[in-house]
Backbone as numpy.savetxt, mean C-alpha at the origin, in Angstrom:
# Nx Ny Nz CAx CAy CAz Cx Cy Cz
-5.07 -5.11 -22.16 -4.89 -5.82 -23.42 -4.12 -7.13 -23.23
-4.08 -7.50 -22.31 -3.26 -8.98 -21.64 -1.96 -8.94 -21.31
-1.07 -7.66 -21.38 -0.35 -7.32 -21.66 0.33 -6.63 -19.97
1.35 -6.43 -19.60 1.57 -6.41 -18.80 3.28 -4.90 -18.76
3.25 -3.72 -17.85 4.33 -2.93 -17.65 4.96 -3.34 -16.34
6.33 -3.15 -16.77 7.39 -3.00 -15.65 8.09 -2.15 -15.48
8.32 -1.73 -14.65 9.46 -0.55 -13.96 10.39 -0.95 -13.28
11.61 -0.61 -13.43 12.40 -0.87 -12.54 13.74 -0.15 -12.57
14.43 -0.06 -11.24 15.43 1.35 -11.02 16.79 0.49 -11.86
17.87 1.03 -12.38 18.40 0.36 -13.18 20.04 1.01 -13.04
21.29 0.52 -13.01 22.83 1.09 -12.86 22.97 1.05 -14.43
22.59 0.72 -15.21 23.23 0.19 -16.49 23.92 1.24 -17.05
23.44 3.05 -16.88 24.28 3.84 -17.36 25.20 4.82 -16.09
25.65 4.15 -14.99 26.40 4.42 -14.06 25.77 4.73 -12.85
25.04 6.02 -12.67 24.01 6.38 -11.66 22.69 5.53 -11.93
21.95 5.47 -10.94 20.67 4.81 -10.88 19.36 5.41 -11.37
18.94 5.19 -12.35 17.66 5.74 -13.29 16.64 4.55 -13.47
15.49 5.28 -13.56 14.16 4.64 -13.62 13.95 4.31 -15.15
13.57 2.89 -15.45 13.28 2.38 -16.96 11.74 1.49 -16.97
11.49 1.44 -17.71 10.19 0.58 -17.77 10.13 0.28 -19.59
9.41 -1.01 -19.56 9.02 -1.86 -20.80 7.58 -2.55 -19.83
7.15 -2.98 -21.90 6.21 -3.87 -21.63 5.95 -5.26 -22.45
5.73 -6.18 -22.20 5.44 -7.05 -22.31 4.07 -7.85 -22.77
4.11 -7.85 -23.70 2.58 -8.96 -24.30 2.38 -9.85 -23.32
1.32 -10.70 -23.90 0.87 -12.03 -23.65 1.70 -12.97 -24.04
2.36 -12.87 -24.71 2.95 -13.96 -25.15 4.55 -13.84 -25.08
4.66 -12.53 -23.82 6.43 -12.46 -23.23 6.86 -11.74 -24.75
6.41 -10.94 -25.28 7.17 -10.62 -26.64 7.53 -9.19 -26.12
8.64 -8.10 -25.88 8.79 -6.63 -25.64 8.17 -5.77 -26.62
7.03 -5.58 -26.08 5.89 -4.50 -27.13 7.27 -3.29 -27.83
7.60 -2.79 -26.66 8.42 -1.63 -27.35 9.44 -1.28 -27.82
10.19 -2.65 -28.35 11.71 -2.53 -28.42 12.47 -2.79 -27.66
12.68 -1.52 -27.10 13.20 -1.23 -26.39 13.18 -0.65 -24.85
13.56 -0.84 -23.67 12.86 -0.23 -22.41 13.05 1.43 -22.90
12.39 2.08 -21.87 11.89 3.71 -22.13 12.10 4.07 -20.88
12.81 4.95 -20.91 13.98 5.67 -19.66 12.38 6.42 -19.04
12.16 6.19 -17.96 11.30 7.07 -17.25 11.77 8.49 -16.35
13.09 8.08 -15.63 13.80 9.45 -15.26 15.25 8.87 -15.28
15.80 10.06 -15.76 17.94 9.57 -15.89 17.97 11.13 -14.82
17.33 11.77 -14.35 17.91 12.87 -13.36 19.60 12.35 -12.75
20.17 13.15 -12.42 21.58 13.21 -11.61 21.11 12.08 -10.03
22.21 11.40 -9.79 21.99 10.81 -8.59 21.00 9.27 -8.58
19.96 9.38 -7.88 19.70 7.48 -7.81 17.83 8.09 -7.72
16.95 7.39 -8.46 15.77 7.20 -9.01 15.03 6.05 -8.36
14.47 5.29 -7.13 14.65 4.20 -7.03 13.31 4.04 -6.31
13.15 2.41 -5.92 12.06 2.17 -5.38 10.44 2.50 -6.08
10.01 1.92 -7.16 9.25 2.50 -7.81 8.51 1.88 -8.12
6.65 2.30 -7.76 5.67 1.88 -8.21 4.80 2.16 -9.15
3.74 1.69 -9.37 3.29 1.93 -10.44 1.68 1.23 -10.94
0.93 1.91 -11.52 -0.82 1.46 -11.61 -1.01 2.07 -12.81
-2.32 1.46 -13.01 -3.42 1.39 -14.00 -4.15 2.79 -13.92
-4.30 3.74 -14.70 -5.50 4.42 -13.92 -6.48 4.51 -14.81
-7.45 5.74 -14.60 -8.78 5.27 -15.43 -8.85 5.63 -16.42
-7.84 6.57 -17.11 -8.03 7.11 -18.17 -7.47 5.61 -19.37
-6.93 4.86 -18.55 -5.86 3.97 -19.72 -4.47 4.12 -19.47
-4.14 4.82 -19.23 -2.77 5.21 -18.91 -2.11 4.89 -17.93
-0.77 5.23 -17.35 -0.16 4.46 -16.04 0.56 5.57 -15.64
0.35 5.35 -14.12 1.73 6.55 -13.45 2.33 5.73 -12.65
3.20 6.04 -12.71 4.82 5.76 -11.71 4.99 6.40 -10.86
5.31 6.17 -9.58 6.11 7.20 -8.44 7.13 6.01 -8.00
8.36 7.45 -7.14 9.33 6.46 -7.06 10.20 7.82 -5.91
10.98 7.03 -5.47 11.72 8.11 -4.56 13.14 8.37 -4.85
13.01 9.68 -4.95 14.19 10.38 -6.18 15.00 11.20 -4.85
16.73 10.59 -5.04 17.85 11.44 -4.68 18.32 12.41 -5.94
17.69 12.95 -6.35 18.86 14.27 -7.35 18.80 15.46 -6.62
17.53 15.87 -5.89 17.69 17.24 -4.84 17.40 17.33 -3.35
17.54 16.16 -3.31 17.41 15.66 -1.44 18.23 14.07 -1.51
19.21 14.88 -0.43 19.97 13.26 0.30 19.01 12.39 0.53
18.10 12.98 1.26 17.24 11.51 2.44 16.27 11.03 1.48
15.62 11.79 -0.18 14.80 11.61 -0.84 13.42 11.81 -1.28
13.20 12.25 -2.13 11.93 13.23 -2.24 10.81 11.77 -2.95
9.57 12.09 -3.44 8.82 11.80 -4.00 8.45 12.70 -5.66
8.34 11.60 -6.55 8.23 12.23 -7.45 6.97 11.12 -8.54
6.33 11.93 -9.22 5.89 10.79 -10.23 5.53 11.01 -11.77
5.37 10.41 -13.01 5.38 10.05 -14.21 4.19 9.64 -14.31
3.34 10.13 -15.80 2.45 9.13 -16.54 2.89 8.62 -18.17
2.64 7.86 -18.21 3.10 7.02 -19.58 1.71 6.60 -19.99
2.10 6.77 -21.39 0.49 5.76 -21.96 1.08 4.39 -22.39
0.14 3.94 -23.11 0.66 2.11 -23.47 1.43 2.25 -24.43
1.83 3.30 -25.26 2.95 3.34 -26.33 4.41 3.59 -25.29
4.20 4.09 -24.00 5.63 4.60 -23.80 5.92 5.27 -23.52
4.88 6.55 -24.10 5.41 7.92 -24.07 4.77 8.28 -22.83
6.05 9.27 -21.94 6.14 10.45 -21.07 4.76 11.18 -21.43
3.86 11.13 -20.56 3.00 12.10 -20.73 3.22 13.89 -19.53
4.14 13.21 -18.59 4.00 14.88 -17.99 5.66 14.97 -18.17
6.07 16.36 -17.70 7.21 17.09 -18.02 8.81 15.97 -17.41
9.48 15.88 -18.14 10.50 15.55 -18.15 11.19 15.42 -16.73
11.61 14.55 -16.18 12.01 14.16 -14.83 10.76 14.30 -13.71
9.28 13.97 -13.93 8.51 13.89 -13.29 7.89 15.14 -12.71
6.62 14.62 -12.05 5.97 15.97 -11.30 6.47 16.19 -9.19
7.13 16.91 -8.93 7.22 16.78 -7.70 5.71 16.15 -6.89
5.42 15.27 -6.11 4.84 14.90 -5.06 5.46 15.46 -3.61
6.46 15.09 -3.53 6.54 15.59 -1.87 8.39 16.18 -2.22
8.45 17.26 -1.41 10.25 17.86 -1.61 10.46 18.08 -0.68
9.56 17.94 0.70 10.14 18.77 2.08 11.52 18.09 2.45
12.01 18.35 3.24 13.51 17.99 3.97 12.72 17.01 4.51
13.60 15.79 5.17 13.60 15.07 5.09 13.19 13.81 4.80
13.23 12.26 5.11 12.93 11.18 4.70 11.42 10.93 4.48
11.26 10.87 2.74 10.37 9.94 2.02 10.48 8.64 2.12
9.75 7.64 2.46 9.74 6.30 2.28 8.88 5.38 1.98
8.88 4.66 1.44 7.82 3.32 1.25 6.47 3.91 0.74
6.62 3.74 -0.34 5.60 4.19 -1.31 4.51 3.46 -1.23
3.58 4.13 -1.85 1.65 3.23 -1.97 1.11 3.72 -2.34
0.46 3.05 -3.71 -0.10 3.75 -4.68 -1.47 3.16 -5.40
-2.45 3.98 -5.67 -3.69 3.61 -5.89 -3.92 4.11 -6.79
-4.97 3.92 -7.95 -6.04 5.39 -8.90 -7.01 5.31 -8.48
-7.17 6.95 -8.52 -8.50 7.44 -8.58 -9.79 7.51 -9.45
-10.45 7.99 -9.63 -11.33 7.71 -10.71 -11.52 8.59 -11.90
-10.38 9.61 -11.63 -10.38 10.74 -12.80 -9.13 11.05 -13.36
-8.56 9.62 -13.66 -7.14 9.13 -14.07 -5.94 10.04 -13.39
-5.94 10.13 -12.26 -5.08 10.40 -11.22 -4.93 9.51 -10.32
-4.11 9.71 -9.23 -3.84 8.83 -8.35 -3.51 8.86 -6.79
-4.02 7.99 -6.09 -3.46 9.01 -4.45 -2.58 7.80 -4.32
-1.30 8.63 -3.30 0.06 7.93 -3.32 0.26 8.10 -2.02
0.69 7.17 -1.09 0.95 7.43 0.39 2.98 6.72 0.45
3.39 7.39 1.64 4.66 7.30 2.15 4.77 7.88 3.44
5.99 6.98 3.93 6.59 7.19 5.25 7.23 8.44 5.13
6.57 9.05 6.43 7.64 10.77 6.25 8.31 11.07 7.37
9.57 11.75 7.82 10.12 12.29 8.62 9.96 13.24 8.97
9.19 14.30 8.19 9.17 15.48 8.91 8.94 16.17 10.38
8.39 15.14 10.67 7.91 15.61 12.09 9.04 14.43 13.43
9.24 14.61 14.23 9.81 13.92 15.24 9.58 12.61 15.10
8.69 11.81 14.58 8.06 10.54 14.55 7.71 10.21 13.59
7.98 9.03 12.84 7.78 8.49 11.90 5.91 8.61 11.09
5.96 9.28 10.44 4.16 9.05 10.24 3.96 8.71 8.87
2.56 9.02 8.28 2.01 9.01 7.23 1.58 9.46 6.85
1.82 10.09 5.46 1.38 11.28 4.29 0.55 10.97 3.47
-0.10 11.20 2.55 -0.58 11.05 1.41 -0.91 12.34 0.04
-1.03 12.30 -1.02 -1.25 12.99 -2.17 -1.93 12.28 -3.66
-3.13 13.59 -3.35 -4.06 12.85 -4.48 -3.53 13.46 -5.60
-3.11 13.09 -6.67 -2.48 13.71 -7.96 -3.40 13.87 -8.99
-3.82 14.64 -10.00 -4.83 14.51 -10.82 -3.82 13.80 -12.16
-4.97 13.75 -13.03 -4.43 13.43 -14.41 -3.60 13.92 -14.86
-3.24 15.38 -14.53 -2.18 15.99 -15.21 -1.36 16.41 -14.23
-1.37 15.54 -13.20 0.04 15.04 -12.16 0.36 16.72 -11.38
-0.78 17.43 -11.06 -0.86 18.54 -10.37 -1.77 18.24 -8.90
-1.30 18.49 -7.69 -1.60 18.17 -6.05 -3.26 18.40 -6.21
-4.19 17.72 -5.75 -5.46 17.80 -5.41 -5.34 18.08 -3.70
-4.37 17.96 -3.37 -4.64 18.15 -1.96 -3.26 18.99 -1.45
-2.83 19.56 -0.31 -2.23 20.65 -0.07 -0.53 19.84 -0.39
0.09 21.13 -0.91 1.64 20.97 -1.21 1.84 19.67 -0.57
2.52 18.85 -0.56 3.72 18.19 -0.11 2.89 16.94 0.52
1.62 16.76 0.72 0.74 15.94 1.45 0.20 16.29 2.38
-1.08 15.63 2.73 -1.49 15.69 4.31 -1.19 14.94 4.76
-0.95 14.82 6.46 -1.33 14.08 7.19 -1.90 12.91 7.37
-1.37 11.67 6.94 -3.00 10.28 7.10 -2.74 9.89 8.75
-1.76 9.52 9.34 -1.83 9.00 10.47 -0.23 9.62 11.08
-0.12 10.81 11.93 0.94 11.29 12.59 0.46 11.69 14.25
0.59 10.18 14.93 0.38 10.31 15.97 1.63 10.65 16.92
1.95 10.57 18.15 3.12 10.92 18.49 4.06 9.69 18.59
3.35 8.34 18.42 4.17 7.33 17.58 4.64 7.12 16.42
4.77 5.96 16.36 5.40 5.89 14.97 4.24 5.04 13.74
3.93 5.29 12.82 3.25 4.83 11.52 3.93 4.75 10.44
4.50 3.32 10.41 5.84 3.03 8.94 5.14 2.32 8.81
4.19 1.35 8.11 3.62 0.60 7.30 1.69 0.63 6.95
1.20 0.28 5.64 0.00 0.83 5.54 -0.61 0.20 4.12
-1.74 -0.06 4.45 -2.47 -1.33 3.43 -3.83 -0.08 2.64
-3.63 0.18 1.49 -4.70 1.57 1.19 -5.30 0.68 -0.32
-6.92 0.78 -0.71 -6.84 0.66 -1.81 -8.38 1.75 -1.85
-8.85 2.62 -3.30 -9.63 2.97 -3.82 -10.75 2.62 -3.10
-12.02 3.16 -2.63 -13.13 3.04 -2.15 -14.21 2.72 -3.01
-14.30 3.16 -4.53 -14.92 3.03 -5.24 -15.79 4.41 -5.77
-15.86 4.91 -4.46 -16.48 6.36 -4.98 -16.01 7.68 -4.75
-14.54 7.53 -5.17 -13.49 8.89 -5.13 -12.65 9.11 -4.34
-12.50 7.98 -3.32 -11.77 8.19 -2.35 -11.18 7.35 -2.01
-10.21 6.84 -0.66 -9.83 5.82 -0.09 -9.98 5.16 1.28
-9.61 4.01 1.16 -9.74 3.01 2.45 -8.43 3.09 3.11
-8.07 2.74 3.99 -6.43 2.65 4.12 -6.46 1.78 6.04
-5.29 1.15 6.48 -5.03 1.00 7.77 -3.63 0.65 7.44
-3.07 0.84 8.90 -1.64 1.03 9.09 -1.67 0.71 10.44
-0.23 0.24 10.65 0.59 0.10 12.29 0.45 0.96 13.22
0.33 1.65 14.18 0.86 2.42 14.95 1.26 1.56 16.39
2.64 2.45 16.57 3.40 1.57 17.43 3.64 3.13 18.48
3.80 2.65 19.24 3.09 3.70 20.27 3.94 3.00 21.84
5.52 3.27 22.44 5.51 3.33 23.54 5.66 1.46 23.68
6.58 0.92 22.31 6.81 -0.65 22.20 5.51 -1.04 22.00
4.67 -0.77 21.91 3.22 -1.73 21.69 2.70 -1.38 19.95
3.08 -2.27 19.11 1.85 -2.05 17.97 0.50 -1.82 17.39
0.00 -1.56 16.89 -2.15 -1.94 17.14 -2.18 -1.57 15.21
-3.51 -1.93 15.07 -4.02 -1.62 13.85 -4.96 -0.89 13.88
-5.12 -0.20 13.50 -5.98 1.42 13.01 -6.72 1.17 11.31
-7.82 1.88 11.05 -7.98 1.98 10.02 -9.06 3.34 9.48
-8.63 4.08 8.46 -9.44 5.31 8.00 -9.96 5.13 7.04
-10.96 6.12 6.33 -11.27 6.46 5.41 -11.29 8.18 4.85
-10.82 8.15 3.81 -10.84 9.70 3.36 -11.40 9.74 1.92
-12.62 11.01 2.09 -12.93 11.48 0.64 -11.83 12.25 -0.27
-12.94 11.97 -1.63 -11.85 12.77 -2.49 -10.88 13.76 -2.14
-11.66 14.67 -1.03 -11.05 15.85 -1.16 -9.90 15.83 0.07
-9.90 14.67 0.79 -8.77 14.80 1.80 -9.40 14.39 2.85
-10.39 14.36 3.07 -10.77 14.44 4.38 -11.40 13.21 5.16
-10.82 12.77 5.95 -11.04 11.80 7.18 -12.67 11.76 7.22
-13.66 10.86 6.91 -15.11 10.78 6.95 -15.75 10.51 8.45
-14.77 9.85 9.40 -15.11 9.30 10.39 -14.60 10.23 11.48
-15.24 10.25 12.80 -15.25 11.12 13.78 -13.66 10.44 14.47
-13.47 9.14 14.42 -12.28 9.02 14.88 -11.56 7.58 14.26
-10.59 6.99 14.18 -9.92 6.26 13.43 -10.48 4.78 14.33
-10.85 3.70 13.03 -11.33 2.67 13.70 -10.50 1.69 14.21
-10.45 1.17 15.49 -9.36 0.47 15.91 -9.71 -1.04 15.22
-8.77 -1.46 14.49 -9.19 -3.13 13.81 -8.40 -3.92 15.01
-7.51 -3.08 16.36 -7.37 -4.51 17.13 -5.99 -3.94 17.66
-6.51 -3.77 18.99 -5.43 -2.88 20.60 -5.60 -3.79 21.17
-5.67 -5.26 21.46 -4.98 -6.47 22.00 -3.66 -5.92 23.15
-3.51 -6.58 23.87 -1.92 -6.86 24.10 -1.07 -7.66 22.77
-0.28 -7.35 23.46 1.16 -7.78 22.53 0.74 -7.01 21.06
1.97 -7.32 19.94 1.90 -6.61 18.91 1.09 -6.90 17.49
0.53 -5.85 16.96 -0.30 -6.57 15.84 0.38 -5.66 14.87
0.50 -6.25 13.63 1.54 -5.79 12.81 1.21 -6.52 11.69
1.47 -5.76 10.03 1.25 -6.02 9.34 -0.03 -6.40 8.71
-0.70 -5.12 8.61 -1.84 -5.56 7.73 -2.10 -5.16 6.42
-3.01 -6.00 5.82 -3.40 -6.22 4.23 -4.72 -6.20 4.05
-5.33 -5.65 2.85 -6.79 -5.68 2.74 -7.02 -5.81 1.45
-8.61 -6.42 1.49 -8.98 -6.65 -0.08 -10.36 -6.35 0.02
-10.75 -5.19 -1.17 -12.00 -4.95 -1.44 -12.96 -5.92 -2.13
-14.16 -6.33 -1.62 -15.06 -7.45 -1.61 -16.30 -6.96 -2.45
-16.29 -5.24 -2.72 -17.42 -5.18 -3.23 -18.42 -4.79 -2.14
-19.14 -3.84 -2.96 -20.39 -3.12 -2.13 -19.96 -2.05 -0.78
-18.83 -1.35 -1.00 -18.36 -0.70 0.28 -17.96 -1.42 1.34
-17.51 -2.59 1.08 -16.85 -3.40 2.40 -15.51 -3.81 2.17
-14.87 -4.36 3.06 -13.34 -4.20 2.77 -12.82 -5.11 3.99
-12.18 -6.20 3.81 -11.48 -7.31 4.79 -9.94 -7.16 4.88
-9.71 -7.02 6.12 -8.38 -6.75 6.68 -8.19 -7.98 7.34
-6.76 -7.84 7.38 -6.21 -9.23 7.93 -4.78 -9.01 8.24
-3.58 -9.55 9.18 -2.83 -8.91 10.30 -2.16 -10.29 10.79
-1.06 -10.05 11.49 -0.50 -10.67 12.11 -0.47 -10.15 13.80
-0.77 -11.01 14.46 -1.67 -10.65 15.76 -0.97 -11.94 17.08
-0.19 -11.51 17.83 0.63 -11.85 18.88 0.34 -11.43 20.29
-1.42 -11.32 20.64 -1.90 -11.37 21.79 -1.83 -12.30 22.61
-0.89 -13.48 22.05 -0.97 -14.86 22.67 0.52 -15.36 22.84
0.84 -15.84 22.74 2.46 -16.51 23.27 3.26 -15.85 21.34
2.47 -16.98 20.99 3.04 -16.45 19.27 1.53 -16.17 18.26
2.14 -15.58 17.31 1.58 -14.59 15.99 0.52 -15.62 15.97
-0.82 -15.42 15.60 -1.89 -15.96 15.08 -2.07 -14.88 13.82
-3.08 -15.53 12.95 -3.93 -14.89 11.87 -4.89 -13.99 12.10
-5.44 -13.23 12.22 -6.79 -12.57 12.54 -7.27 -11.55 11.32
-8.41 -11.50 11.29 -8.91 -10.28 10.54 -10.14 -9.68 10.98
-11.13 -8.92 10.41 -12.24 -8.13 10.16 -12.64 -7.68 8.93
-14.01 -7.59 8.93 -14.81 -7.05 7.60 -15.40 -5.33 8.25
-15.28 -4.55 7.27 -15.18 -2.99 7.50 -16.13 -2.11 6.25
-16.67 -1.46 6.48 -17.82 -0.98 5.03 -17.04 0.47 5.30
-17.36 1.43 4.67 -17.06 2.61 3.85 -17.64 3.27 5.14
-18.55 3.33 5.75 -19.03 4.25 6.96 -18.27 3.72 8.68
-17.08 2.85 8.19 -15.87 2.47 9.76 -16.85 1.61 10.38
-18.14 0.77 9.77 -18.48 -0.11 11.16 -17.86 -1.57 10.71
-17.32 -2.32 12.24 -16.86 -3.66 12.01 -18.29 -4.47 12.05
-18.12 -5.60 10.59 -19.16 -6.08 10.42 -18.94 -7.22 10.74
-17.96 -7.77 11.21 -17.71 -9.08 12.16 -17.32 -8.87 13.47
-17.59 -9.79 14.14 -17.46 -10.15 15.61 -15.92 -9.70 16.00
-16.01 -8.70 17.33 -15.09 -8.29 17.77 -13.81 -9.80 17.77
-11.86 -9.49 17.76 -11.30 -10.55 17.67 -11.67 -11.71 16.75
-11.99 -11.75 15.72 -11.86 -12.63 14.48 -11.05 -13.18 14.25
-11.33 -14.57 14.50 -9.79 -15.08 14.01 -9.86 -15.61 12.51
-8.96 -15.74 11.78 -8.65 -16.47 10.65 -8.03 -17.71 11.25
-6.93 -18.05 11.66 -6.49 -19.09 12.00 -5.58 -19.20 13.16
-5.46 -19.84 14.12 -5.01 -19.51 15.46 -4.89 -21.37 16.04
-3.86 -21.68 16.47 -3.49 -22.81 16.96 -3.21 -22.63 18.49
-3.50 -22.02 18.86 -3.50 -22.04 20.60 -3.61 -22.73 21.61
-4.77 -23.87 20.79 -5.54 -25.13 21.65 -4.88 -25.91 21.56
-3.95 -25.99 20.63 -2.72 -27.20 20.07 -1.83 -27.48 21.51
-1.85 -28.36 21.70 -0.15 -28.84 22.57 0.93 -27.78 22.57
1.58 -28.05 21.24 2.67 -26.85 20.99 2.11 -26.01 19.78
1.87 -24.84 20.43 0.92 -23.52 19.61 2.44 -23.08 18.56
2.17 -23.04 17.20 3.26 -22.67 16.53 2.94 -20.91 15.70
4.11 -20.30 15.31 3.68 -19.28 14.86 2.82 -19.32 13.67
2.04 -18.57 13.37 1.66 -18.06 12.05 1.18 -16.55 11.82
1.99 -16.12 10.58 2.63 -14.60 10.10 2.37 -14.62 8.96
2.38 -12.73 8.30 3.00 -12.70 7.30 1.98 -12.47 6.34
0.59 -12.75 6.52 -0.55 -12.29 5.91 -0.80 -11.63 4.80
-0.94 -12.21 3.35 -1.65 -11.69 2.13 -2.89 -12.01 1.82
-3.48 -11.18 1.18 -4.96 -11.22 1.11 -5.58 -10.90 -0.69
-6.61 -11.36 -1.00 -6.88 -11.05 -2.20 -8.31 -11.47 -2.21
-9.10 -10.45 -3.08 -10.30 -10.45 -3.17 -10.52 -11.71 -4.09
-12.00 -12.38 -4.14 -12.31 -13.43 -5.25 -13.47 -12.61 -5.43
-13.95 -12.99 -7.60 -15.44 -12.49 -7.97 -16.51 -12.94 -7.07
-16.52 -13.40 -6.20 -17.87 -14.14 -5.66 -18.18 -13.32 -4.08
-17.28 -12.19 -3.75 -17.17 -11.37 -2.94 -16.60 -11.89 -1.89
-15.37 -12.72 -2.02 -15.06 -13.55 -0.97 -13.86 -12.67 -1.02
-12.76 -13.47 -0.02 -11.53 -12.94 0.27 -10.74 -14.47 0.31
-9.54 -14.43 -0.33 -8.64 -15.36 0.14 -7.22 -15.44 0.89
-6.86 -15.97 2.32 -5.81 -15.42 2.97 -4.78 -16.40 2.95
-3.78 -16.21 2.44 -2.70 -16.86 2.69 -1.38 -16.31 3.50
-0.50 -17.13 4.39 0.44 -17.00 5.33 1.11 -18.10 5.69
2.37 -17.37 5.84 3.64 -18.09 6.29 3.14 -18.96 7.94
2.99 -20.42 7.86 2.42 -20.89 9.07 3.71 -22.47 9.29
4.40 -22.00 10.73 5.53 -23.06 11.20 4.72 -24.30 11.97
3.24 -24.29 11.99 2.51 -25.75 12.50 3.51 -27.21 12.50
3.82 -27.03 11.28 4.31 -28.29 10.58 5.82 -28.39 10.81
6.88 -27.67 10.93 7.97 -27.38 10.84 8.52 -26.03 11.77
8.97 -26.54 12.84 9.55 -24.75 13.45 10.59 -24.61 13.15
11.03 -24.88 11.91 12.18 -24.16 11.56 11.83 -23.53 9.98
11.28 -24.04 9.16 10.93 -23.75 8.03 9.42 -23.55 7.32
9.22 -22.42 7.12 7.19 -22.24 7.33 7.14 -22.54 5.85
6.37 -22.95 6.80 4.73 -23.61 4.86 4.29 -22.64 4.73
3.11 -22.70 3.31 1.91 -21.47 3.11 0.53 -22.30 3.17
0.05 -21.95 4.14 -1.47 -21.83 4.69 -2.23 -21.23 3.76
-3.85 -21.67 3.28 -4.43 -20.62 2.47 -5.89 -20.97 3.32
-6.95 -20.08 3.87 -8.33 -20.04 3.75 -9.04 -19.18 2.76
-10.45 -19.64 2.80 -11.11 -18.78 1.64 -12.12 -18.17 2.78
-12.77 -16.83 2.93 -13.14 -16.20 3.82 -14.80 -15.75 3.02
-15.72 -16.10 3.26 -17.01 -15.53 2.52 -17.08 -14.34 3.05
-18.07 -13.41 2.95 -18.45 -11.87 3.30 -19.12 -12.12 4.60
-19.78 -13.05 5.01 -20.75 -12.99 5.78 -19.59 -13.41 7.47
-18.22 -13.70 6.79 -17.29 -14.57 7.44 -16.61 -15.82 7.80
């Protein structure tokens, strides 16, 4: 409705609680007043939040009231405000130890799959949980598994596939070396591909990637990529069945040939209606002390 929600973790009544308002078109506070999403005991924090299909919005956020290191928890609200599931949220994840760094998508049956950094295991990995509409696990207690190799997986770029499921790639750092990986999983949990597609095991570290859906089961990733003295741009185009539909090593933008090769990092990405992609990044060409923003526009075909 042009209209726009915010969330955000808040001290105002001593401990740290989750609040959200919304906002018109025209900056006016639809509701008065903000609308306490969780006041539980202890700190509420870090909290995201989407659209889903029913109309409605859920929140997740990582809650200290019954775990030090922090659990996962999440909320649906409709556009009036109101709490639609039970009072201090639906548990997502409670195991012992560290929840982190949330990521959150909808599904297509006004639920939502939510990914985070987990500790449970010796090594940093990645979880996920598909939540339905009425904020009850579609997939086993506490999450599965998305990427728990015997490295580490703390960061991860996931959006909706279009037909019930998700796209997703993430870091794995493995023994000082980084790389980019990328999966796909159906509705029901499950990994579609016989093995995880590598978007780029280079030397040196590749780190940080972002993706934007283009339409028609394809999907452009893009990375910060240091196979060379310093960070270049790189990406790939990827369809729903893991094949790379561009030329192995793609670059987006890479100064190498230059005299003095300068960094460029930091990579955001966003789809355009015309099935394009547009990439922008932090690029020191111009200045090695203070980076500009670089933008290309990327067609489908590349």
């Amino acid at each position: 409705d042009g209209g726009a929600i915010y969330v955000w973790s808040d001290t105002k009544l001593g401990e740290r609680d989750l609040w959200a308002h919304k906002v018109d078109a025209s900056g006016n506070m639809v509701w008065g007043e903000p609308v306490m999403i969780d006041g539980k005991p202890d700190r509420q924090e870090d909290p995201v939040i989407t659209q889903t299909s029913d109309g409605n919005f859920i929140i997740a956020w990582i809650d200290f009231s019954d775990d030090l290191d922090g659990n996962v928890y999440a909320q649906k609200i409709n556009n009036q405000g109101q709490l639609l599931w039970q009072e201090g949220g639906m548990p997502v994840c409670t195991l012992p130890g560290v929840q982190i760094g949330l990521n959150m998508e909808p599904d297509m049956d006004g639920g939502a799959f939510i990914i985070w950094g987990d500790s449970r295991n010796p090594s940093k990995d990645l979880y996920a949980q598909r939540i339905s509409s009425t904020g009850n696990p579609h997939w086993t207690d506490n999450g599965i598994p998305i990427a728990d190799g015997p490295g580490d997986e703390v960061q991860n770029t996931m959006l909706p596939d279009g037909q019930g499921g998700m796209m997703l790639a993430y870091t794995y750092t493995y023994v000082g070396n980084s790389d980019i990986y990328a999966k796909h999983f159906d509705a029901s949990g499950v990994m579609t591909w016989t093995e995880p597609l590598a978007l780029s095991t280079a030397t040196g570290n590749q780190t940080g990637v972002r993706m934007a859906a283009i339409g028609n089961g394809e999907f452009v990733f893009t990375w910060t990529d240091q196979r060379n003295n310093d960070p270049d741009i790189y990406g790939q185009k990827v369809n729903i069945a893991g094949t790379a539909l561009w030329g192995a090593d793609y670059i987006v933008y890479s100064d190498q040939t230059s005299n003095v090769p300068a960094p460029q990092q930091n990579p955001r990405i966003q789809a355009t209606s015309d099935n394009a992609a547009v990439i922008i990044w932090e690029d020191f060409r111009l200045d090695t002390q203070n980076a500009d923003l670089f933008a290309q526009k990327i067609a489908a075909s590349g």
